[in-house]
N, C-alpha and C positions, 0 to 999 in steps of 0.2 A: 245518199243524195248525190245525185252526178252532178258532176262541172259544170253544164250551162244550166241548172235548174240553180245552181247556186249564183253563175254569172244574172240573171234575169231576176233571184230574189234582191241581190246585193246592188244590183240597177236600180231597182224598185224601191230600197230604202233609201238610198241616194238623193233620188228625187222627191222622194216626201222630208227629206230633210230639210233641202233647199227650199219645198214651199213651206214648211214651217217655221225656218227663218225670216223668210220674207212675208209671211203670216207676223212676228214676233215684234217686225222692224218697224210694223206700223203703228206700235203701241210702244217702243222701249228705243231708247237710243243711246245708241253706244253699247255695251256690256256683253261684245262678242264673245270674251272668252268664260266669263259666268253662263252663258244661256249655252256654251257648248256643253261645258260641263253638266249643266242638268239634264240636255238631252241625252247625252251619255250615262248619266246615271238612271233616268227613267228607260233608257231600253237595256240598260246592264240589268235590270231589277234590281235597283240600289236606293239607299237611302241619301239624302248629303244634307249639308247642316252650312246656310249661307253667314257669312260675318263680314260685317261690314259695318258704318256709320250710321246714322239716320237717313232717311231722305234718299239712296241711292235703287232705290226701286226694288230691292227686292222682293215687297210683298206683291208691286205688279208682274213682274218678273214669273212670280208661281201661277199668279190664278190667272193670267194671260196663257202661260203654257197649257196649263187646264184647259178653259175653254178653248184653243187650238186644236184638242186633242179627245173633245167630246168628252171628257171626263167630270165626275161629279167633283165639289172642292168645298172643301169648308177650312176658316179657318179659326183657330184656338188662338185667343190672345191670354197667355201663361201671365199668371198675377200670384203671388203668395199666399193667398188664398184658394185659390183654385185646388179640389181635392179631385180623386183618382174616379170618383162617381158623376164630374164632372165632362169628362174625357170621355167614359166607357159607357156610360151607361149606368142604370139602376133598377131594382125590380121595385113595382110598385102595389102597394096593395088594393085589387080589386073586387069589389060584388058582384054576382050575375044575379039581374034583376028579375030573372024567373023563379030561381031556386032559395035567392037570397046567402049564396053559397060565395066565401073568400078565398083569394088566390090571388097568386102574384102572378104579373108578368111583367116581361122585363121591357124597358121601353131605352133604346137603342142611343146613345150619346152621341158626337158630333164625329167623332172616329170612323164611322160609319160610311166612311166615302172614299173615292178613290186616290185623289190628293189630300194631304193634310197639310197645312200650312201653321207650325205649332212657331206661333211668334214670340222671341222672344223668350225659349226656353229654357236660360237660365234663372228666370225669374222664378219658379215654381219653383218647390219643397223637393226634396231628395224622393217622397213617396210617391208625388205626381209624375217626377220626371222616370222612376224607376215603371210606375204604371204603362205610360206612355212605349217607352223605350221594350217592355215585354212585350206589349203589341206589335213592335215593329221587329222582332224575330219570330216572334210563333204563327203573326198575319193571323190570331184569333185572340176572340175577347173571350175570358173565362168571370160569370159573375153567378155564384149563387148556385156553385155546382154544374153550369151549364158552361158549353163552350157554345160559343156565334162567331162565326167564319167572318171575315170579313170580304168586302169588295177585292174582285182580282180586277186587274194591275192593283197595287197599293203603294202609296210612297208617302212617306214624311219626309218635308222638306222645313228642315227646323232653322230658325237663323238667332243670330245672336250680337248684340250690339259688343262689340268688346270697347267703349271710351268708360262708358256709365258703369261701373261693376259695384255699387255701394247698393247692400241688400239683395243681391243674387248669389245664386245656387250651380258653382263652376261643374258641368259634367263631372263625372270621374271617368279614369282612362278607360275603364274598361265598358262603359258606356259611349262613350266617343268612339269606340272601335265597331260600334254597330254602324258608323255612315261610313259609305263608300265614299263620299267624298268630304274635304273641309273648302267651301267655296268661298274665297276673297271677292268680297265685292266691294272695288273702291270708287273715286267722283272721277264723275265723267271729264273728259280733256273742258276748254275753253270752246270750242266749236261745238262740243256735242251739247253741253249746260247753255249756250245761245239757242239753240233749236229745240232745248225739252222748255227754255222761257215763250218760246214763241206759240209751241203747242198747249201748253199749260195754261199760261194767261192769255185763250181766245176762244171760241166756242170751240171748245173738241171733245168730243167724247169720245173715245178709244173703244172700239168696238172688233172683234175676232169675231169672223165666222168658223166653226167647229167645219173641218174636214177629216178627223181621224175618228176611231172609234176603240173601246178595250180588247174589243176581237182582235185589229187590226197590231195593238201594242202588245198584247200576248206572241203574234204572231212572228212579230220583232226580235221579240225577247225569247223568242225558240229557236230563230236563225241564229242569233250570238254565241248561241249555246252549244251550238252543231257546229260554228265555225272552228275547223282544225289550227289546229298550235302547234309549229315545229318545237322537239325536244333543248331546243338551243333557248328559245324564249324563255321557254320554259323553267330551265337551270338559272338563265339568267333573273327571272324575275323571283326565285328561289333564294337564291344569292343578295342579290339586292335587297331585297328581308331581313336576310340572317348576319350581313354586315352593317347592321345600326343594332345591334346588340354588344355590347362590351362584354360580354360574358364570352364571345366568341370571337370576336375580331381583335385581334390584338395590336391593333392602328393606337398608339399614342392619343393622336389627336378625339377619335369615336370613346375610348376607355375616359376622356379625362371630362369630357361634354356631355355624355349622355350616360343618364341613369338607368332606365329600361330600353330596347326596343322593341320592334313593332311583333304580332305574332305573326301565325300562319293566316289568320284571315286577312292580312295585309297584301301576300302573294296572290292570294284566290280573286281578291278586288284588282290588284294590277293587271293580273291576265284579262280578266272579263273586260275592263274596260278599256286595256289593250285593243282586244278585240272587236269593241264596240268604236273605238277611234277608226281602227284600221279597216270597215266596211263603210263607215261613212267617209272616208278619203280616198276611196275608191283600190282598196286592196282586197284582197278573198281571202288572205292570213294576216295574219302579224305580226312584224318583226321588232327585233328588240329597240330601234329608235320608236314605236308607238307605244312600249314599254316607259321608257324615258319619259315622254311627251306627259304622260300620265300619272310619272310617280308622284310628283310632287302635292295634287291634292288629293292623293288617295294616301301617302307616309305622313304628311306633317302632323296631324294632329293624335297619332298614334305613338309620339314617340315623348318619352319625358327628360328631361334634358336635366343635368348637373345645376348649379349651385353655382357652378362658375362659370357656366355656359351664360346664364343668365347675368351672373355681372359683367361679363364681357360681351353682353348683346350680342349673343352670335343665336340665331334662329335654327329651326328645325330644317326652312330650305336650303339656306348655306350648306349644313350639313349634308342635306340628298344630294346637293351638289355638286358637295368635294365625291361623294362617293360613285356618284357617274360618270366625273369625269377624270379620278385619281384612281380610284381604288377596284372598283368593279371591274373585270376585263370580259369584254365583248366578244363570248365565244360562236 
Protein backbone atom coordinates (compact mmCIF):
# COMPACT_ATOMS: atom_id res chain seq x y z
CA UNK A 1 0.00 0.00 0.00
CA UNK A 2 1.76 3.43 -1.01
CA UNK A 3 1.93 6.63 1.00
CA UNK A 4 -1.06 8.62 -0.08
CA UNK A 5 -3.47 5.57 -0.16
CA UNK A 6 -2.45 5.27 3.42
CA UNK A 7 -2.43 9.29 3.86
CA UNK A 8 -6.42 9.40 2.43
CA UNK A 9 -7.25 6.07 4.52
CA UNK A 10 -5.77 7.44 7.72
CA UNK A 11 -7.73 10.93 6.81
CA UNK A 12 -10.80 8.96 6.37
CA UNK A 13 -10.66 7.23 9.91
CA UNK A 14 -9.92 10.42 11.39
CA UNK A 15 -12.88 11.93 10.48
CA UNK A 16 -15.30 9.20 11.23
CA UNK A 17 -13.91 9.32 14.66
CA UNK A 18 -14.63 12.78 15.27
CA UNK A 19 -18.36 12.27 14.00
CA UNK A 20 -18.46 9.31 16.29
CA UNK A 21 -17.65 11.33 19.16
CA UNK A 22 -19.85 13.92 18.38
CA UNK A 23 -22.50 11.14 17.59
CA UNK A 24 -21.47 9.82 21.35
CA UNK A 25 -21.62 13.34 23.06
CA UNK A 26 -25.16 13.66 22.43
CA UNK A 27 -26.06 10.66 24.55
CA UNK A 28 -23.08 10.47 27.29
CA UNK A 29 -21.26 13.19 29.09
CA UNK A 30 -18.14 13.49 30.18
CA UNK A 31 -16.14 10.03 29.91
CA UNK A 32 -13.72 11.20 27.25
CA UNK A 33 -11.10 9.07 28.16
CA UNK A 34 -13.44 5.62 28.59
CA UNK A 35 -15.12 6.06 25.19
CA UNK A 36 -11.45 6.66 23.68
CA UNK A 37 -10.49 3.62 24.90
CA UNK A 38 -13.31 1.57 23.48
CA UNK A 39 -12.91 3.04 20.23
CA UNK A 40 -9.64 1.86 20.25
CA UNK A 41 -10.38 -1.26 21.32
CA UNK A 42 -13.30 -1.89 18.79
CA UNK A 43 -10.97 -0.99 15.85
CA UNK A 44 -7.78 -2.78 17.53
CA UNK A 45 -10.17 -6.02 17.38
CA UNK A 46 -10.02 -6.06 21.16
CA UNK A 47 -11.96 -6.96 23.86
CA UNK A 48 -12.05 -4.52 27.22
CA UNK A 49 -13.71 -5.18 30.57
CA UNK A 50 -15.16 -1.57 31.93
CA UNK A 51 -15.00 -1.16 36.09
CA UNK A 52 -16.33 1.36 37.70
CA UNK A 53 -19.39 2.24 40.37
CA UNK A 54 -22.91 2.04 39.58
CA UNK A 55 -24.60 4.67 37.74
CA UNK A 56 -21.63 6.07 35.62
CA UNK A 57 -23.01 4.98 32.30
CA UNK A 58 -21.30 2.37 31.28
CA UNK A 59 -24.12 0.18 30.09
CA UNK A 60 -25.03 3.43 27.93
CA UNK A 61 -21.64 4.00 27.05
CA UNK A 62 -21.60 0.31 24.90
CA UNK A 63 -24.95 0.08 23.33
CA UNK A 64 -24.75 3.93 22.25
CA UNK A 65 -21.41 2.89 20.69
CA UNK A 66 -23.47 0.12 19.07
CA UNK A 67 -25.93 1.75 17.60
CA UNK A 68 -23.47 4.61 16.32
CA UNK A 69 -21.75 1.98 14.48
CA UNK A 70 -24.87 0.04 12.87
CA UNK A 71 -23.93 -2.95 14.93
CA UNK A 72 -26.35 -5.56 16.32
CA UNK A 73 -25.98 -5.57 20.68
CA UNK A 74 -27.38 -7.49 23.11
CA UNK A 75 -26.91 -7.45 26.42
CA UNK A 76 -26.23 -10.46 29.23
CA UNK A 77 -26.98 -9.52 32.67
CA UNK A 78 -24.62 -12.33 34.53
CA UNK A 79 -26.48 -13.55 37.76
CA UNK A 80 -25.25 -16.94 39.65
CA UNK A 81 -27.39 -18.61 38.01
CA UNK A 82 -27.01 -18.05 34.70
CA UNK A 83 -25.56 -21.38 32.93
CA UNK A 84 -23.18 -21.72 29.72
CA UNK A 85 -26.60 -22.72 27.60
CA UNK A 86 -27.67 -19.57 28.45
CA UNK A 87 -25.01 -17.56 26.71
CA UNK A 88 -24.52 -19.94 23.78
CA UNK A 89 -27.01 -21.45 22.79
CA UNK A 90 -28.83 -24.92 23.03
CA UNK A 91 -30.01 -27.74 20.69
CA UNK A 92 -33.44 -28.31 20.87
CA UNK A 93 -35.40 -31.25 20.20
CA UNK A 94 -37.62 -31.10 17.13
CA UNK A 95 -40.62 -33.13 14.93
CA UNK A 96 -41.03 -32.74 11.21
CA UNK A 97 -44.61 -32.88 10.95
CA UNK A 98 -44.63 -34.72 7.65
CA UNK A 99 -42.50 -37.67 8.51
CA UNK A 100 -43.13 -37.48 12.14
CA UNK A 101 -39.29 -37.84 12.27
CA UNK A 102 -37.01 -36.17 15.65
CA UNK A 103 -33.94 -33.96 15.48
CA UNK A 104 -32.37 -31.34 17.07
CA UNK A 105 -31.49 -28.16 16.10
CA UNK A 106 -29.81 -25.71 17.61
CA UNK A 107 -31.36 -22.50 18.40
CA UNK A 108 -28.70 -19.57 18.72
CA UNK A 109 -28.14 -17.82 22.42
CA UNK A 110 -27.82 -14.01 23.00
CA UNK A 111 -23.90 -14.12 21.93
CA UNK A 112 -25.04 -14.15 18.61
CA UNK A 113 -24.42 -10.44 17.87
CA UNK A 114 -21.90 -8.16 17.35
CA UNK A 115 -21.51 -6.25 20.70
CA UNK A 116 -21.92 -8.06 23.68
CA UNK A 117 -22.44 -6.20 26.68
CA UNK A 118 -21.88 -9.12 29.52
CA UNK A 119 -22.97 -7.00 32.70
CA UNK A 120 -21.56 -7.56 35.51
CA UNK A 121 -19.44 -10.55 34.96
CA UNK A 122 -18.23 -11.38 37.97
CA UNK A 123 -21.24 -12.39 39.11
CA UNK A 124 -21.61 -15.79 37.13
CA UNK A 125 -19.95 -19.12 38.17
CA UNK A 126 -16.43 -20.02 37.06
CA UNK A 127 -18.14 -22.37 34.08
CA UNK A 128 -20.24 -19.42 32.77
CA UNK A 129 -17.57 -17.12 32.82
CA UNK A 130 -15.01 -19.81 31.32
CA UNK A 131 -17.85 -20.38 28.44
CA UNK A 132 -18.22 -16.83 27.75
CA UNK A 133 -14.48 -16.01 27.75
CA UNK A 134 -13.83 -19.26 25.06
CA UNK A 135 -15.97 -17.46 22.78
CA UNK A 136 -14.22 -14.60 22.94
CA UNK A 137 -10.76 -16.23 21.50
CA UNK A 138 -12.01 -18.82 19.27
CA UNK A 139 -15.16 -15.99 17.87
CA UNK A 140 -17.11 -19.57 17.52
CA UNK A 141 -19.62 -21.30 19.53
CA UNK A 142 -19.03 -25.14 19.65
CA UNK A 143 -22.40 -26.93 20.94
CA UNK A 144 -23.22 -30.42 20.29
CA UNK A 145 -20.33 -31.39 18.15
CA UNK A 146 -21.04 -28.41 15.85
CA UNK A 147 -19.18 -25.25 15.52
CA UNK A 148 -21.42 -21.74 14.60
CA UNK A 149 -19.10 -18.78 13.56
CA UNK A 150 -20.08 -16.11 15.10
CA UNK A 151 -20.87 -12.38 13.85
CA UNK A 152 -17.53 -10.55 12.45
CA UNK A 153 -16.69 -7.43 13.96
CA UNK A 154 -17.21 -9.21 17.54
CA UNK A 155 -16.46 -7.74 20.85
CA UNK A 156 -17.34 -8.26 24.37
CA UNK A 157 -17.43 -5.50 26.47
CA UNK A 158 -17.71 -6.93 30.04
CA UNK A 159 -17.87 -4.50 33.15
CA UNK A 160 -17.49 -5.12 36.60
CA UNK A 161 -18.64 -3.15 39.75
CA UNK A 162 -15.53 -3.46 42.01
CA UNK A 163 -17.37 -1.69 45.60
CA UNK A 164 -20.11 -4.78 45.92
CA UNK A 165 -17.72 -8.06 45.75
CA UNK A 166 -19.90 -10.29 48.46
CA UNK A 167 -21.12 -13.30 46.18
CA UNK A 168 -18.91 -12.90 43.06
CA UNK A 169 -16.71 -14.67 40.89
CA UNK A 170 -13.17 -12.60 40.59
CA UNK A 171 -11.68 -13.46 36.84
CA UNK A 172 -8.53 -15.41 37.14
CA UNK A 173 -5.51 -13.89 35.60
CA UNK A 174 -5.25 -15.78 33.00
CA UNK A 175 -8.79 -14.90 31.82
CA UNK A 176 -8.30 -11.24 32.41
CA UNK A 177 -5.51 -11.55 29.84
CA UNK A 178 -8.14 -12.04 27.14
CA UNK A 179 -9.14 -8.07 27.26
CA UNK A 180 -7.29 -5.74 25.63
CA UNK A 181 -8.04 -3.29 27.73
CA UNK A 182 -9.11 -2.73 31.81
CA UNK A 183 -11.24 0.44 31.42
CA UNK A 184 -11.70 2.92 34.63
CA UNK A 185 -14.81 4.45 34.56
CA UNK A 186 -15.23 6.98 37.33
CA UNK A 187 -18.08 9.96 38.36
CA UNK A 188 -18.23 12.61 36.25
CA UNK A 189 -16.72 16.12 37.56
CA UNK A 190 -19.59 18.63 39.22
CA UNK A 191 -20.34 20.39 35.98
CA UNK A 192 -20.71 17.32 33.92
CA UNK A 193 -23.28 15.40 36.96
CA UNK A 194 -25.39 19.18 36.54
CA UNK A 195 -25.84 18.64 32.76
CA UNK A 196 -26.52 14.56 32.95
CA UNK A 197 -29.43 16.04 36.05
CA UNK A 198 -30.77 18.37 33.51
CA UNK A 199 -30.98 15.82 30.60
CA UNK A 200 -32.07 12.93 32.72
CA UNK A 201 -34.91 14.64 34.66
CA UNK A 202 -36.79 16.24 31.35
CA UNK A 203 -38.11 14.82 28.27
CA UNK A 204 -35.16 13.26 26.63
CA UNK A 205 -34.71 10.44 24.87
CA UNK A 206 -31.28 9.83 23.69
CA UNK A 207 -31.35 8.73 20.33
CA UNK A 208 -27.99 7.77 17.83
CA UNK A 209 -28.43 7.69 14.25
CA UNK A 210 -26.36 4.55 12.92
CA UNK A 211 -23.75 5.88 10.29
CA UNK A 212 -21.19 3.19 10.27
CA UNK A 213 -21.64 -0.35 9.21
CA UNK A 214 -19.21 -3.96 9.87
CA UNK A 215 -17.97 -3.70 6.35
CA UNK A 216 -16.93 -0.28 7.17
CA UNK A 217 -15.24 -1.62 11.02
CA UNK A 218 -13.50 -4.70 9.30
CA UNK A 219 -12.20 -2.35 7.01
CA UNK A 220 -10.55 -0.38 10.06
CA UNK A 221 -9.48 -3.12 11.56
CA UNK A 222 -7.36 -3.98 8.31
CA UNK A 223 -5.73 -0.62 8.04
CA UNK A 224 -4.32 -1.00 11.82
CA UNK A 225 -3.06 -4.08 10.77
CA UNK A 226 -1.05 -2.90 7.86
CA UNK A 227 0.02 0.10 9.72
CA UNK A 228 4.07 -0.20 9.81
CA UNK A 229 5.99 -0.15 13.34
CA UNK A 230 9.41 1.03 13.61
CA UNK A 231 11.76 -1.66 15.11
CA UNK A 232 12.44 0.77 18.08
CA UNK A 233 8.63 0.63 19.24
CA UNK A 234 8.88 -2.44 18.83
CA UNK A 235 11.82 -3.35 21.39
CA UNK A 236 10.46 -1.00 23.36
CA UNK A 237 7.08 -2.31 23.85
CA UNK A 238 8.91 -5.81 24.18
CA UNK A 239 10.75 -4.48 27.05
CA UNK A 240 8.20 -2.73 28.71
CA UNK A 241 6.47 -6.43 29.03
CA UNK A 242 9.31 -8.24 30.30
CA UNK A 243 10.39 -5.56 32.94
CA UNK A 244 7.05 -6.23 35.24
CA UNK A 245 8.31 -9.72 35.70
CA UNK A 246 10.61 -10.31 38.61
CA UNK A 247 11.83 -13.22 37.41
CA UNK A 248 13.81 -11.08 35.00
CA UNK A 249 14.14 -7.69 36.12
CA UNK A 250 16.26 -7.41 38.96
CA UNK A 251 14.89 -3.77 40.21
CA UNK A 252 14.45 -4.15 43.92
CA UNK A 253 11.54 -2.33 44.05
CA UNK A 254 9.44 -4.63 40.72
CA UNK A 255 11.10 -8.17 42.75
CA UNK A 256 9.66 -7.01 46.15
CA UNK A 257 5.73 -5.97 44.55
CA UNK A 258 4.98 -7.88 42.15
CA UNK A 259 4.40 -11.54 41.96
CA UNK A 260 3.81 -12.49 38.33
CA UNK A 261 4.02 -10.39 35.13
CA UNK A 262 2.31 -9.73 32.16
CA UNK A 263 2.90 -12.27 29.08
CA UNK A 264 3.57 -11.93 25.48
CA UNK A 265 0.03 -11.11 24.70
CA UNK A 266 0.57 -7.98 26.82
CA UNK A 267 3.23 -6.60 24.12
CA UNK A 268 1.04 -7.74 20.99
CA UNK A 269 -2.09 -5.43 22.63
CA UNK A 270 0.26 -2.48 23.26
CA UNK A 271 1.54 -2.30 19.81
CA UNK A 272 -2.02 -2.65 18.09
CA UNK A 273 -3.45 -0.23 20.15
CA UNK A 274 -0.28 1.83 19.91
CA UNK A 275 -1.17 1.77 16.52
CA UNK A 276 -4.71 2.40 16.70
CA UNK A 277 -3.92 5.72 19.01
CA UNK A 278 -1.36 6.77 16.70
CA UNK A 279 -3.90 6.95 13.27
CA UNK A 280 -6.45 8.50 15.17
CA UNK A 281 -4.03 11.43 16.26
CA UNK A 282 -3.22 11.89 13.07
CA UNK A 283 0.21 9.94 12.79
CA UNK A 284 0.91 7.08 9.76
CA UNK A 285 3.16 5.20 12.62
CA UNK A 286 3.69 5.01 15.98
CA UNK A 287 5.98 6.00 18.21
CA UNK A 288 6.99 4.94 21.63
CA UNK A 289 5.04 7.96 23.54
CA UNK A 290 1.57 6.25 21.81
CA UNK A 291 3.11 3.22 23.38
CA UNK A 292 3.11 4.85 26.78
CA UNK A 293 -0.28 6.63 26.33
CA UNK A 294 -1.55 3.07 26.08
CA UNK A 295 0.23 1.05 28.48
CA UNK A 296 -1.52 1.65 31.44
CA UNK A 297 -5.03 0.11 30.53
CA UNK A 298 -3.76 -2.58 28.37
CA UNK A 299 -0.80 -3.83 31.84
CA UNK A 300 -2.74 -3.15 34.74
CA UNK A 301 -5.03 -5.86 35.10
CA UNK A 302 -2.34 -8.44 33.79
CA UNK A 303 -0.12 -8.05 36.45
CA UNK A 304 -0.48 -9.83 40.09
CA UNK A 305 1.11 -7.92 42.53
CA UNK A 306 2.83 -9.24 46.14
CA UNK A 307 1.37 -9.52 49.47
CA UNK A 308 3.12 -6.35 50.28
CA UNK A 309 2.25 -4.37 47.43
CA UNK A 310 -1.02 -4.66 48.57
CA UNK A 311 -0.52 -3.69 52.23
CA UNK A 312 1.34 -0.85 51.24
CA UNK A 313 -1.53 0.27 48.71
CA UNK A 314 0.77 0.62 45.97
CA UNK A 315 -1.29 -0.19 42.61
CA UNK A 316 -0.46 -1.87 39.44
CA UNK A 317 -0.40 1.96 37.74
CA UNK A 318 2.25 3.30 40.14
CA UNK A 319 4.09 0.60 39.05
CA UNK A 320 3.83 1.08 35.08
CA UNK A 321 4.74 4.27 36.11
CA UNK A 322 7.85 3.91 37.80
CA UNK A 323 8.72 1.76 34.91
CA UNK A 324 8.32 4.41 32.12
CA UNK A 325 9.54 6.90 33.69
CA UNK A 326 12.75 5.23 35.78
CA UNK A 327 13.42 2.13 34.41
CA UNK A 328 12.51 1.50 30.70
CA UNK A 329 15.07 3.70 28.37
CA UNK A 330 13.63 5.13 25.27
CA UNK A 331 15.60 3.82 22.53
Amino acid sequence: MDREQVVREAEALRDLYRRLRERLAQVIVGQDEPLHYLALSLFGRGHALLIGPPGVAKTLMVSSLAQAMGLSFHRIQFTPDLMPADILGTEMLQIDPETGRRYFRFTPGPIFAHVILADEINRASPKTQSALLEAMQERTVSVGGQSYPLPDPFFVLATQNPIEQEGTYPLPEAQLDRFMFAIFVGYPTQAEEMEIMRRTTALWEPQIEPFLSAERILEVQRLVRRMPVAENVIRYAVELARSTRPQENKDPFIKEHVSWGVGPRAAQFLLIAAKTHALLSGKYAPDVEDVQRVAIPVLRHRMVLSYQAEAEGISPERIIRYLIEEKVPVV
